[in-house]
Backbone as CSV, one residue per row, in Angstrom:
resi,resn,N_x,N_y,N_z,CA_x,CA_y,CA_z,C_x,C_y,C_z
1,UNK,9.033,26.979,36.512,8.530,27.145,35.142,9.368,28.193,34.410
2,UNK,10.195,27.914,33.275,10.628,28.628,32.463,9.907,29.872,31.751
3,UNK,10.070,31.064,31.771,9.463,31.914,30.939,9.650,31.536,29.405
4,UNK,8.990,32.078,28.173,9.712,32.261,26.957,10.593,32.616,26.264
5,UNK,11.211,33.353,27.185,12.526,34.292,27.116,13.818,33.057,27.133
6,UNK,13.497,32.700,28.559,14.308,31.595,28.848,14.736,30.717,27.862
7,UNK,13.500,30.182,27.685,13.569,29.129,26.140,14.369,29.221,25.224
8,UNK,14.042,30.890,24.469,14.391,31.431,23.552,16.182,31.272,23.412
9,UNK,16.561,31.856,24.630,17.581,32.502,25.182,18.250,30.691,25.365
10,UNK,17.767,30.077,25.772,18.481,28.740,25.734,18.725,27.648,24.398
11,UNK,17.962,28.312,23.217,17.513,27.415,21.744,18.960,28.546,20.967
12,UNK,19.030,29.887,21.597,20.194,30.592,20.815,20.874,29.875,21.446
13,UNK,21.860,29.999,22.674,23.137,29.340,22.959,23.064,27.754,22.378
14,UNK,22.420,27.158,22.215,22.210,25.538,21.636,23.046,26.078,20.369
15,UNK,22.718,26.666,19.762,22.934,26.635,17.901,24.527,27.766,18.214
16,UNK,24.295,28.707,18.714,25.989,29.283,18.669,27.098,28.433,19.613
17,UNK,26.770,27.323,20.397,27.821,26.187,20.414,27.595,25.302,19.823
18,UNK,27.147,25.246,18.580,26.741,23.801,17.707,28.439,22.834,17.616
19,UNK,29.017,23.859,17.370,30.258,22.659,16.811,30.573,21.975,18.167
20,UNK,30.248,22.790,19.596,30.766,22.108,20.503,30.097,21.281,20.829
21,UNK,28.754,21.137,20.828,27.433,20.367,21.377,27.401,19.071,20.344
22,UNK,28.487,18.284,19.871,28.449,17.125,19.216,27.460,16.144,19.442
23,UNK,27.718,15.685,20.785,27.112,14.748,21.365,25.278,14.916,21.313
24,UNK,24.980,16.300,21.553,23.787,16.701,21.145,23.321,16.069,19.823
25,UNK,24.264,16.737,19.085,23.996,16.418,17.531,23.651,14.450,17.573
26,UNK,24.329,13.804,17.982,24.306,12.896,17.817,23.380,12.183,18.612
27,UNK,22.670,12.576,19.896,21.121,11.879,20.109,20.606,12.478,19.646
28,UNK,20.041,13.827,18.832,19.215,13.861,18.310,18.643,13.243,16.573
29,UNK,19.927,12.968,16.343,20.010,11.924,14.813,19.389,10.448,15.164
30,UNK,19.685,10.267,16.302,19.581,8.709,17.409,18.004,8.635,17.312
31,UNK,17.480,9.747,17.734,16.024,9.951,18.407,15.075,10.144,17.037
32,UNK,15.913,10.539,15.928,15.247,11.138,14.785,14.760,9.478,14.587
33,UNK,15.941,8.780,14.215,15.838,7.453,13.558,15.019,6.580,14.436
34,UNK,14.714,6.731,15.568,13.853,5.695,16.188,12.223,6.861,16.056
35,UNK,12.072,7.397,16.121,10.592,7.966,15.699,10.706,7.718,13.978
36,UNK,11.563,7.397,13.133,11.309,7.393,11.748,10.831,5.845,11.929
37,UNK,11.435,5.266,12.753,11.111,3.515,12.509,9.902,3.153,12.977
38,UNK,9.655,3.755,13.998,7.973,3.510,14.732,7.068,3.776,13.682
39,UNK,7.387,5.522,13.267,6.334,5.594,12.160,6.045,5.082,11.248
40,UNK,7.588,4.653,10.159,7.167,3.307,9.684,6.848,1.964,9.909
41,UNK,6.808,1.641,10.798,5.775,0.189,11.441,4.571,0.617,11.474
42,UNK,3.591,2.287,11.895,2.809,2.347,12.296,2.138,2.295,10.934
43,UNK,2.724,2.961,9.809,2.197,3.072,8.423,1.979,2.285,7.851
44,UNK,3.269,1.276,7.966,2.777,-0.282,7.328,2.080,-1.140,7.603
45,UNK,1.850,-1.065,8.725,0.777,-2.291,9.550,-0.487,-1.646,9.585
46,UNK,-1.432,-0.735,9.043,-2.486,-0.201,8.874,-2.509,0.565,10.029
47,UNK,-2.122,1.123,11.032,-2.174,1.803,12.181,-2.374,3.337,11.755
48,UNK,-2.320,3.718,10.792,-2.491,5.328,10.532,-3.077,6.317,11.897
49,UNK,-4.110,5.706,12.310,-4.674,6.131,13.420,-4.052,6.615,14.796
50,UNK,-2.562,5.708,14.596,-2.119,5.751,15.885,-1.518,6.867,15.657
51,UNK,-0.863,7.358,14.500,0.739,8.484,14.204,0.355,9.131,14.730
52,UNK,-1.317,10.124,14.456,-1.238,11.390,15.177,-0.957,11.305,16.923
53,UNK,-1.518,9.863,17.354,-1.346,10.066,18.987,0.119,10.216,19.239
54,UNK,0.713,9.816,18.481,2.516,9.387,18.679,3.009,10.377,19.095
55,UNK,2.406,11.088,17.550,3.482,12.737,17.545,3.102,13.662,17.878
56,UNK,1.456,13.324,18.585,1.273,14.323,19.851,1.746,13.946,21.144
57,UNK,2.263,13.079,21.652,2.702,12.540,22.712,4.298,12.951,22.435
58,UNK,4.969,13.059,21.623,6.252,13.245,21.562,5.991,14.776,21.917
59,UNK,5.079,15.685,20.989,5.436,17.096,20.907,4.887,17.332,22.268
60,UNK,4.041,17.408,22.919,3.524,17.415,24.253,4.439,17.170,25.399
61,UNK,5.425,16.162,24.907,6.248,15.998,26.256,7.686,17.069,25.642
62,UNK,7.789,17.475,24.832,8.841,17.872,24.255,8.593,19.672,24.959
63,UNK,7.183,20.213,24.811,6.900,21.269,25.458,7.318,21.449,26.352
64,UNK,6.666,20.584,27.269,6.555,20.323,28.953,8.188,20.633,29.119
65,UNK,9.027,19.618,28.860,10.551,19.479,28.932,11.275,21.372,28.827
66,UNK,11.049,21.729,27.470,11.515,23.224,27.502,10.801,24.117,28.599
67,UNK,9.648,23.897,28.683,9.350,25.226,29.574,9.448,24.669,31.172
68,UNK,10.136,23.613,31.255,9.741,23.136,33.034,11.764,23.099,33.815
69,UNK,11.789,23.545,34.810,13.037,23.919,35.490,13.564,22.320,35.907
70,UNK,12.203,21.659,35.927,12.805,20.189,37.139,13.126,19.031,35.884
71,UNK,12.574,19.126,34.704,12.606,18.142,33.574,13.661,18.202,32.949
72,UNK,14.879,17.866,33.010,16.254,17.717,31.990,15.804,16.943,30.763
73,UNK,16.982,17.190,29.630,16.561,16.693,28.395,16.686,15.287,28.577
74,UNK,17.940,14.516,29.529,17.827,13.322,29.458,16.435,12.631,30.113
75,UNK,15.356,13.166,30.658,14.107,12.615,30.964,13.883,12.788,29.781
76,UNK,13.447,13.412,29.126,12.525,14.140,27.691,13.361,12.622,26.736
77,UNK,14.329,12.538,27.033,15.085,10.876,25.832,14.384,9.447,26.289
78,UNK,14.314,9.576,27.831,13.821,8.240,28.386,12.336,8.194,27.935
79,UNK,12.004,9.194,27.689,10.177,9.451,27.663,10.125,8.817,26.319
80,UNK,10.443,9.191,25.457,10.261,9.104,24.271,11.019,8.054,23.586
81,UNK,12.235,7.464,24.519,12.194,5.828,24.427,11.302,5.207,24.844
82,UNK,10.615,5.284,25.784,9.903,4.208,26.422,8.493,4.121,25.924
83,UNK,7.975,5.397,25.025,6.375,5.307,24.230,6.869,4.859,23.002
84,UNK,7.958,4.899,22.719,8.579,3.941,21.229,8.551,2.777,21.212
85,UNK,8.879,2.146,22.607,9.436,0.916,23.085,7.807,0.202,23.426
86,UNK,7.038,1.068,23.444,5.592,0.469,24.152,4.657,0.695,22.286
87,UNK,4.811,1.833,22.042,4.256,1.206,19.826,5.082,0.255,19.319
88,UNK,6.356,0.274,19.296,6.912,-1.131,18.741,6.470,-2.311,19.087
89,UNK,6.091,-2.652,20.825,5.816,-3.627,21.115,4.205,-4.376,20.895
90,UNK,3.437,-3.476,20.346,2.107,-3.787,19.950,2.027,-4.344,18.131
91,UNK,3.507,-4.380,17.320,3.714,-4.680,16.408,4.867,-5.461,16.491
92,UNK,5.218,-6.451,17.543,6.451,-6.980,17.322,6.395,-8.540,16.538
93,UNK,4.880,-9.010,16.629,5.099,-10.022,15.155,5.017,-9.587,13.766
94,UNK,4.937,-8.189,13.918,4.809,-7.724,12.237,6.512,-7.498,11.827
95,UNK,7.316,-6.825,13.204,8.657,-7.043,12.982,9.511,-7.629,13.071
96,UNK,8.874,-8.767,13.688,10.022,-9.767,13.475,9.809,-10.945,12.248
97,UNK,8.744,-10.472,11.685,8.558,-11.273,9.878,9.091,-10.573,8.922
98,UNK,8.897,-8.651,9.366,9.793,-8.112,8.264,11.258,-8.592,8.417
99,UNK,11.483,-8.758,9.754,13.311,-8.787,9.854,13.512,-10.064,9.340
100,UNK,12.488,-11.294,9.404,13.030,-12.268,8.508,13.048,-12.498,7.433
101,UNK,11.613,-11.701,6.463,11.983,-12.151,5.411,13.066,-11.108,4.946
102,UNK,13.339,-10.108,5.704,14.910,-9.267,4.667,16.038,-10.133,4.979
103,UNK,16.114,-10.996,5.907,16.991,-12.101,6.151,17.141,-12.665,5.451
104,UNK,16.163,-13.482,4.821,15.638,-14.337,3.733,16.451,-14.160,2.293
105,UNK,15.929,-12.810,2.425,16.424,-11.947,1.043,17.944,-12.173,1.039
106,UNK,19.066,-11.640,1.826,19.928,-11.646,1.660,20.851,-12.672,1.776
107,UNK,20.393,-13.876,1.930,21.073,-14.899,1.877,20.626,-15.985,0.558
108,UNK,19.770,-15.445,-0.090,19.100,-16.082,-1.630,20.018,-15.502,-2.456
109,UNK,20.964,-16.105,-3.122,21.239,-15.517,-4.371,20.532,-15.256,-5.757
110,UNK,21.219,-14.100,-6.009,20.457,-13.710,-7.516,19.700,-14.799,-8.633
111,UNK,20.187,-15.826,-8.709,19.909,-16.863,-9.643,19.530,-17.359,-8.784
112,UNK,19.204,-18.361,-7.557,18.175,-18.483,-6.577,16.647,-17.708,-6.627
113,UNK,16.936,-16.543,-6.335,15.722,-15.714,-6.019,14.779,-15.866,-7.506
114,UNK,15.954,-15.778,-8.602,14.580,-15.691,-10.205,13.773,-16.571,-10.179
115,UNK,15.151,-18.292,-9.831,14.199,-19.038,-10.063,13.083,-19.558,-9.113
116,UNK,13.305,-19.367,-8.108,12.149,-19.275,-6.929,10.889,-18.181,-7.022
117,UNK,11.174,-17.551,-7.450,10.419,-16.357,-8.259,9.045,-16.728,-9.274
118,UNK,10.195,-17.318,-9.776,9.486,-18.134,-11.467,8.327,-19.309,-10.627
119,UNK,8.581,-19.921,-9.559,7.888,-21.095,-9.448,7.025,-20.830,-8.237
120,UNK,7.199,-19.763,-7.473,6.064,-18.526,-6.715,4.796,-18.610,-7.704
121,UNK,5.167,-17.445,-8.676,4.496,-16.875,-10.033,3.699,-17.899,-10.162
122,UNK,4.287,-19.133,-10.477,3.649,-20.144,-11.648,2.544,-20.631,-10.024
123,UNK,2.891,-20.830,-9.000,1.830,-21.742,-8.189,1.031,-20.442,-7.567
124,UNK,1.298,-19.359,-7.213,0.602,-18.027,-7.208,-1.180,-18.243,-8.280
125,UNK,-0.324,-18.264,-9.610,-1.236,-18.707,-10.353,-2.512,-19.563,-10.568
126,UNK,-1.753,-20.401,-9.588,-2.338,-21.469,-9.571,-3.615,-21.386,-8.679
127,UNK,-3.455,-21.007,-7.531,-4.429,-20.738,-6.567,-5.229,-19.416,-6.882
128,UNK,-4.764,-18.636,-7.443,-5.529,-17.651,-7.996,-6.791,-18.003,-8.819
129,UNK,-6.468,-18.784,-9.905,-7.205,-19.348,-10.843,-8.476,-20.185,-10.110
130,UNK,-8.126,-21.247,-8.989,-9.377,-22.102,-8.779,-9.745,-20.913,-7.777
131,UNK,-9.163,-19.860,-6.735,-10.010,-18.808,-5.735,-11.015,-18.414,-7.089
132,UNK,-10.918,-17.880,-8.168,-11.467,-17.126,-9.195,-12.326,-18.109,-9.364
133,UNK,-12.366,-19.055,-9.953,-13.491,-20.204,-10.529,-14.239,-20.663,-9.303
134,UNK,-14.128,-20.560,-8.259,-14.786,-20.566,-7.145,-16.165,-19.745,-6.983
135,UNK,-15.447,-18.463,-6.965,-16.031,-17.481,-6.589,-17.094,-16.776,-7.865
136,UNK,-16.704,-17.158,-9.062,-17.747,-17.067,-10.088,-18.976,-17.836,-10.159
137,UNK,-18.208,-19.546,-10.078,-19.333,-20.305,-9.820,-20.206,-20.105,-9.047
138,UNK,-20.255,-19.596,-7.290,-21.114,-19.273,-6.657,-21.753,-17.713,-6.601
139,UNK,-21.339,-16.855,-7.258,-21.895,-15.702,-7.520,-22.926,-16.429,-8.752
140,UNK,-22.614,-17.378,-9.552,-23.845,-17.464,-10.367,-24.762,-18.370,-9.959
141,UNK,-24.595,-19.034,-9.062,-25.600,-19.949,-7.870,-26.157,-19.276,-7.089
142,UNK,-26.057,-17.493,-6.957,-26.023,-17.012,-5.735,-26.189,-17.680,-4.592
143,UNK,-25.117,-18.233,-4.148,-24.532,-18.735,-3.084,-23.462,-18.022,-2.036
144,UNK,-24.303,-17.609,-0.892,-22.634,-16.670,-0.103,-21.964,-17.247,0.376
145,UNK,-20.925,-16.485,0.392,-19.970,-17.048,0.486,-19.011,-15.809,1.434
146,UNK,-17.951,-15.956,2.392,-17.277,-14.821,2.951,-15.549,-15.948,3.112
147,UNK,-14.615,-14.877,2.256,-13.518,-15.548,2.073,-12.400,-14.904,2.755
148,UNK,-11.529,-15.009,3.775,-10.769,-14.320,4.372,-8.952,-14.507,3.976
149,UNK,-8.750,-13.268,3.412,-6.870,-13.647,2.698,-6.383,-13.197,4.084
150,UNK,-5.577,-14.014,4.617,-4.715,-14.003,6.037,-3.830,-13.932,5.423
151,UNK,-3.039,-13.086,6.297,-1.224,-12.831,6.107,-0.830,-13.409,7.898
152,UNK,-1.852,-13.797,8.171,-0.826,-14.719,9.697,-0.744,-13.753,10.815
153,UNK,-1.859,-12.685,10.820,-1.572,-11.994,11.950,-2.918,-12.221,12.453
154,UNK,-4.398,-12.836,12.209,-5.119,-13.049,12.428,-5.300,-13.486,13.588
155,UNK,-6.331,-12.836,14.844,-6.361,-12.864,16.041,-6.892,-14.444,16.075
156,UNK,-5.825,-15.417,16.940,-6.450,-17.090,17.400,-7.562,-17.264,17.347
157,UNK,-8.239,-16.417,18.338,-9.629,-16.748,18.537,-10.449,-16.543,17.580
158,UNK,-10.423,-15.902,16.329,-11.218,-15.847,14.875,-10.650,-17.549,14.278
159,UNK,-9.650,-18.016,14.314,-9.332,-19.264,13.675,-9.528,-20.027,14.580
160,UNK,-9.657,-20.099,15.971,-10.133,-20.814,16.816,-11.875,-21.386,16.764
161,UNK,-12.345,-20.176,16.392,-13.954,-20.172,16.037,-14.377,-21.015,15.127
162,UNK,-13.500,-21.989,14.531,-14.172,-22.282,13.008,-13.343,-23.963,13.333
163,UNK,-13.153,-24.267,11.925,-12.530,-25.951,11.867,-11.548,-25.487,11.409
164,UNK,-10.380,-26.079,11.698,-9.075,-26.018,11.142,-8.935,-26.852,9.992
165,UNK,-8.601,-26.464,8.991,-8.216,-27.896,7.801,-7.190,-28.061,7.165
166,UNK,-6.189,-26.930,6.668,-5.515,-26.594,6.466,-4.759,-27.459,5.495
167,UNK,-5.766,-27.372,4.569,-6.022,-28.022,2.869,-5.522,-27.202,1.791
168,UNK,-5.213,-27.808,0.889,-4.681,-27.712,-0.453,-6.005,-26.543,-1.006
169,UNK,-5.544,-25.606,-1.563,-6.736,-24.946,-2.214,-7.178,-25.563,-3.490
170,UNK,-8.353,-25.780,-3.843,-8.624,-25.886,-4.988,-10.162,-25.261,-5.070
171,UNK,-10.909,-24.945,-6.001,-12.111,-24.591,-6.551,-13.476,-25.407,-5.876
172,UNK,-12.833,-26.897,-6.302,-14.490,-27.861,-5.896,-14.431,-27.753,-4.155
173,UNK,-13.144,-27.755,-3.737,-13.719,-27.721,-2.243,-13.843,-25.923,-1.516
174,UNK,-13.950,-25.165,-2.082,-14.048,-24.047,-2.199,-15.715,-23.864,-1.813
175,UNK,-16.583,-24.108,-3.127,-17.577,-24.558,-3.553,-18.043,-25.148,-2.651
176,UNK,-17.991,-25.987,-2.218,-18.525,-27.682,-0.959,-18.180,-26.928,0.383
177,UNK,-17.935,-25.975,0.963,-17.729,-25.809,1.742,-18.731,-24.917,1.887
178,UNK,-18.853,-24.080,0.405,-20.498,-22.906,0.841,-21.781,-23.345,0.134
179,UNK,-21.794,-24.208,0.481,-23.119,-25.475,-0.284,-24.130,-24.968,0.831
180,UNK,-25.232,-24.614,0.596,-26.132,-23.648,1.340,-26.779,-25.172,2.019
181,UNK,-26.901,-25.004,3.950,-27.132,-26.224,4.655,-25.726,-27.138,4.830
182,UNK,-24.744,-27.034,4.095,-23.534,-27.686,4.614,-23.438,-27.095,6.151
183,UNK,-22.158,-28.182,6.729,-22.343,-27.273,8.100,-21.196,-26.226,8.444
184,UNK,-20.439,-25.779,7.454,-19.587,-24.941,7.333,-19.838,-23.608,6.559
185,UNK,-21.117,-23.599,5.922,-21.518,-22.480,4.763,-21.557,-21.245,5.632
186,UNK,-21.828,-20.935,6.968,-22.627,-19.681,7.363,-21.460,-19.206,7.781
187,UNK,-20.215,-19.613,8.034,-18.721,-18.827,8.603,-18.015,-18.372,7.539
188,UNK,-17.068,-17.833,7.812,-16.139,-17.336,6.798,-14.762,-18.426,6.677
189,UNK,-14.400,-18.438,5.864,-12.983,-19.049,5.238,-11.927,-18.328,5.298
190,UNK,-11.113,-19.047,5.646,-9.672,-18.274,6.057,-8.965,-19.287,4.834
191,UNK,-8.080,-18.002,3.851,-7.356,-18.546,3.450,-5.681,-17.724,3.929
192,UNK,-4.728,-18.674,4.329,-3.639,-18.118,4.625,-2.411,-18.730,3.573
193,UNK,-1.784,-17.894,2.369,-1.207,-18.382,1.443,-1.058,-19.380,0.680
194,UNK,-0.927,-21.053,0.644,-1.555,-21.727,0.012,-2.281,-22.979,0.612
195,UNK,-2.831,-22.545,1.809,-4.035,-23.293,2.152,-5.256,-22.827,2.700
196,UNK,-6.046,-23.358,2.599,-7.293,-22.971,3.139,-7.581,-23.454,4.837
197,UNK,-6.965,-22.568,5.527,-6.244,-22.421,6.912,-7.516,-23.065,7.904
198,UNK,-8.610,-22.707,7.462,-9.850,-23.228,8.511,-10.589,-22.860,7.155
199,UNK,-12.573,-23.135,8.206,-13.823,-22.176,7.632,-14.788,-22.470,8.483
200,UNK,-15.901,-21.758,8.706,-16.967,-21.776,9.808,-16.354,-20.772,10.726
201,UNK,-15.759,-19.868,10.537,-14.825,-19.162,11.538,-15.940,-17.713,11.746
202,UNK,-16.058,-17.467,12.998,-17.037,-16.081,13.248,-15.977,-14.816,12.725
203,UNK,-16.206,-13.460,12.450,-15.910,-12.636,12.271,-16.466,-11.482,13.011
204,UNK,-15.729,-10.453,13.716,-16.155,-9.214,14.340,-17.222,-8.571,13.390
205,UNK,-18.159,-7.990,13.836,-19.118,-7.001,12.814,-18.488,-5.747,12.556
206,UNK,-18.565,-5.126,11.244,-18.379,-3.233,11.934,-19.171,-2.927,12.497
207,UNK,-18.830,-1.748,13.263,-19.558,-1.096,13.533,-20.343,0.621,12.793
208,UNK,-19.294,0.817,11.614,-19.848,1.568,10.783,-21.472,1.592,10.055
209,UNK,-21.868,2.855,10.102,-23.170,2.550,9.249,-23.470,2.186,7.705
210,UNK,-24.048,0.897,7.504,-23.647,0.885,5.877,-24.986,0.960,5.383
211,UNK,-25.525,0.772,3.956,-26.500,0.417,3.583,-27.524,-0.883,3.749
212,UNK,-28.864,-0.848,3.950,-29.046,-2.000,4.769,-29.648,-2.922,3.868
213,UNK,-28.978,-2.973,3.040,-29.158,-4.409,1.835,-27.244,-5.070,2.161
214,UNK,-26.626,-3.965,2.709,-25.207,-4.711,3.608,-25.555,-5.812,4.826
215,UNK,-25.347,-7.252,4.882,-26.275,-8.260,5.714,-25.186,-8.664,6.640
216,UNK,-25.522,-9.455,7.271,-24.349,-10.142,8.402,-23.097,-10.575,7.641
217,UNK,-23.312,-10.831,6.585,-21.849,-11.236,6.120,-21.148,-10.333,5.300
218,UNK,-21.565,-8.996,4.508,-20.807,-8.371,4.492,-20.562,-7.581,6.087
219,UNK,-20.975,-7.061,6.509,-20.607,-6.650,8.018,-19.457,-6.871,8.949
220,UNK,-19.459,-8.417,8.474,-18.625,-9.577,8.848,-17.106,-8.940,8.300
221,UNK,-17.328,-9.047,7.004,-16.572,-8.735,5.744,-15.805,-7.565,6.038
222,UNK,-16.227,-6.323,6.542,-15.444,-4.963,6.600,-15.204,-5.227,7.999
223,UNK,-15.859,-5.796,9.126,-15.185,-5.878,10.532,-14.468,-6.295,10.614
224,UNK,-13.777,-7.589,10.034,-12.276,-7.876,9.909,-11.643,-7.328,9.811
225,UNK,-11.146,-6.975,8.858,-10.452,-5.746,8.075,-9.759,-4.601,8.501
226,UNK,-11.494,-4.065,9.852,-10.290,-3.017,10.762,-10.034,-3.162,11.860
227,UNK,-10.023,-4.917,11.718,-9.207,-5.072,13.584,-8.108,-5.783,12.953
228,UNK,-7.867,-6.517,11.425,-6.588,-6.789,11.391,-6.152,-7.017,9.478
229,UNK,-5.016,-6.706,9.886,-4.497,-6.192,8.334,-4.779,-7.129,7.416
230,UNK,-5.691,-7.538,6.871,-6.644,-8.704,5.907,-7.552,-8.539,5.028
231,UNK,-7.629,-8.983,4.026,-8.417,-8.542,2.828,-9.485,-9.545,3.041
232,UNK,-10.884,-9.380,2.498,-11.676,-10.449,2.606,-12.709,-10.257,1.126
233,UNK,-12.702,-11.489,0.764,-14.165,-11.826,-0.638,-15.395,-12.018,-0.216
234,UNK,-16.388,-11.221,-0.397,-17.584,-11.429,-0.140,-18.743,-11.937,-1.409
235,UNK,-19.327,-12.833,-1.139,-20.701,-12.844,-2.529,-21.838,-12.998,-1.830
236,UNK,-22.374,-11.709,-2.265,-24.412,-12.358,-1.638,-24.893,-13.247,-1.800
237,UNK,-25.974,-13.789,-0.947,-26.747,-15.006,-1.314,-27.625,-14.563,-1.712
238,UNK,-27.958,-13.313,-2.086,-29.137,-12.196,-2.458,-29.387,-12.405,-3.784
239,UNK,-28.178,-11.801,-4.382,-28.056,-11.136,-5.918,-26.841,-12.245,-6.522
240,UNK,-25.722,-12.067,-5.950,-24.713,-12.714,-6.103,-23.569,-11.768,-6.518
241,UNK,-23.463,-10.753,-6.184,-22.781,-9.658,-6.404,-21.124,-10.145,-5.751
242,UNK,-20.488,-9.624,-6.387,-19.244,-10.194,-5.561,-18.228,-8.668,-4.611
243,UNK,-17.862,-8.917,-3.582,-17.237,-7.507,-3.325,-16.305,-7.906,-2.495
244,UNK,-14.966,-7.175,-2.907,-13.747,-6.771,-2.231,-13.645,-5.977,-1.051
245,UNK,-13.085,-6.275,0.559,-13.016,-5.339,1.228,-11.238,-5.544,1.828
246,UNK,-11.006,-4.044,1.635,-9.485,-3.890,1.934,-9.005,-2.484,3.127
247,UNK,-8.712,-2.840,4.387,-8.740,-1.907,5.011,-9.963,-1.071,5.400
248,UNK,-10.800,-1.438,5.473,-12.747,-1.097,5.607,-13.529,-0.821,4.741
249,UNK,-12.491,-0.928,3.235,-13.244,0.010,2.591,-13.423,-1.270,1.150
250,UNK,-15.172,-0.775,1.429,-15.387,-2.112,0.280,-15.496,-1.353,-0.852
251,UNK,-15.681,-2.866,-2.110,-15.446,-2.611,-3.379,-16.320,-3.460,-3.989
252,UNK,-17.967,-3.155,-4.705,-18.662,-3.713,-5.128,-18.704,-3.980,-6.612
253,UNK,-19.605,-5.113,-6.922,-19.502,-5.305,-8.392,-18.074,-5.593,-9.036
254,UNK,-17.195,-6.971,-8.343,-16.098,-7.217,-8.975,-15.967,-8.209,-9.728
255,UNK,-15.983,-7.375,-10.987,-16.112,-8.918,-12.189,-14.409,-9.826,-11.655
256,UNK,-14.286,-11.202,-12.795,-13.252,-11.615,-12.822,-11.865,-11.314,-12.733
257,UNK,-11.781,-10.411,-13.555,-9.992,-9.811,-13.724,-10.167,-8.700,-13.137
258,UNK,-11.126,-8.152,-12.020,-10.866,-6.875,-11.124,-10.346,-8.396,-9.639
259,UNK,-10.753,-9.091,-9.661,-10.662,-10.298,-8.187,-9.892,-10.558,-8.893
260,UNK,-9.154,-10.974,-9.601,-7.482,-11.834,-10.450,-6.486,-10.959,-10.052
261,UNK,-7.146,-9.357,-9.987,-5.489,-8.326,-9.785,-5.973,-8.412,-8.196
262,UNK,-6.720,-8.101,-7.603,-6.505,-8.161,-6.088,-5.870,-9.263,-5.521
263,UNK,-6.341,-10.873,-6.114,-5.444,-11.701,-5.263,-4.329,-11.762,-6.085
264,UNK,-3.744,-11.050,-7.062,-2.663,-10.947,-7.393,-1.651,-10.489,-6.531
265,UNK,-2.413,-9.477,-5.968,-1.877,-8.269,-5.054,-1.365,-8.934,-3.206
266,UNK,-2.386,-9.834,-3.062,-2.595,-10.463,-2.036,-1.500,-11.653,-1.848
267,UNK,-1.123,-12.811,-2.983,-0.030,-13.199,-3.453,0.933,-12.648,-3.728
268,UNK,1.484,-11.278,-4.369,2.609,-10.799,-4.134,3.462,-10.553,-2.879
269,UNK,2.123,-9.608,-1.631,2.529,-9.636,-0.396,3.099,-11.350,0.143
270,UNK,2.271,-12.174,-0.323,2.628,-13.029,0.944,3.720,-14.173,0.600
271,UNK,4.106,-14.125,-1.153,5.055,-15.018,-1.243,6.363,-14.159,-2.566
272,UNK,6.198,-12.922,-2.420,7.247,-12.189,-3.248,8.335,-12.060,-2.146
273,UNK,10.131,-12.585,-2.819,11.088,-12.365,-1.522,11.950,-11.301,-2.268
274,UNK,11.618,-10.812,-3.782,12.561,-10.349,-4.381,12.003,-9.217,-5.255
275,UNK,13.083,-7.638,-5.047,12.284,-7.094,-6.087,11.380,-6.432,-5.505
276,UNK,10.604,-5.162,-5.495,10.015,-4.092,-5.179,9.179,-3.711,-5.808
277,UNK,7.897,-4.014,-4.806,6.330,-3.865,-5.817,5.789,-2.319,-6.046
278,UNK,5.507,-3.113,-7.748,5.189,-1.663,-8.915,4.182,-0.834,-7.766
């Protein structure tokens, strides 16, 4: 076991041979950039939760390493490859869609991308409009309804749970599907970009405490949410209230053009290839 002295006495000679210690310099730029990339996967994919374990697991072994006689720095590199190599791998379909669509990107030319852009926009629109006329109509039927926006990372067995249909969106079958006694009304709907991917599909509950006019289907509604990166529409069969949940955290009382900018938002993610959202 190293004293503090030691340490000390070993962090000065590091920095008064800096010009000679190149190679130093250069895994630690190495090591910088692979903890910058984890963290950004962990940030983008809703994982917030995980960073602090990360970069207590890095600083923890980083201790151990300075104050211990038997631990060389090249263990302290393998360590901290291999808990990189084990968070990356719990996100490797989230990175290998980012790496394609920047693929995507760079092989679209400029006049390509507008006009593909332009005809996104215009059918974006499109499905926006009948999700919206949907979801009004049965908030004024109070009719529930639980609507799930998939980006494709959705665990099988939630789309396994339900009917697959993987239909054209439109409004009337929107509607016909939460027709109170149909045999699809009591599940949730998966919509995954422009189809309506399944419905009858079970959903995890939270387990958070909510208010208890919150019923099985909002429950439904925020338990998704924090087992996977997915937005979901909820309407009571109560009142007919309509509510947004994004990342656990719901959003009640959403008239029309507050649900028009969310699946705006929801459509940008899943079919924008160009261009950097406001």
């Amino acid at each position: 076991m190293r004293t503090p002295q030691e340490v000390a006495e070993g962090i000065r000679n590091l920095f008064a041979n800096f010009s000679q210690n190149w190679i130093i310099v250069i895994e630690a730029v190495f090591l910088f950039l692979i903890i910058y990339f984890v963290l950004k996967i962990l940030y983008e994919n809703n994982a917030k939760k995980l960073i602090p374990v990360y970069v207590l697991l890095i600083v923890c072994a980083g201790a151990v390493s300075l104050f211990s006689r038997d631990l060389t720095t090249g263990v302290y590199y393998i360590f901290i490859l291999l808990i990189s190599l084990f968070f990356l791998l719990l996100f490797s379909v989230e990175i290998k869609r980012s790496i394609w669509n920047r693929t995507k990107r760079t092989i679209v030319s400029s006049s390509d991308a507008a006009a593909k852009n332009t005809a996104v926009s215009a059918r974006a629109d499109e499905y926006i409009t009948n999700i919206v006329k949907a979801v009004q109509a049965l908030s004024k039927s109070n009719t529930g309804a639980l609507i799930v926006l998939s980006n494709g990372n959705l665990p099988k067995e939630i789309i396994d749970s339900g009917v697959t249909l993987n239909a054209n969106i439109s409004n009337q079958l929107i509607e016909g599907i939460f027709i109170p006694k149909a045999p699809l009304h009591d599940g949730a709907m998966v919509i995954y970009g422009d189809k309506i991917q399944a419905a009858g599909c079970f959903l995890p509950l939270t387990q958070k405490d909510f208010p208890k006019d919150y019923g099985t289907r909002h429950r439904a509604g925020i338990g998704v949410t924090e087992v996977a990166d997915v937005s979901t529409i909820i309407v009571s069969e109560e009142t007919g209230i309509v509510s947004v949940v994004k990342r656990g955290e719901i959003s009640r009382y959403v008239d029309s053009e507050s649900l028009r900018r969310f699946l705006k938002e929801y459509y940008w993610k899943e079919f924008n290839s160009g261009g950097k959202k406001a």
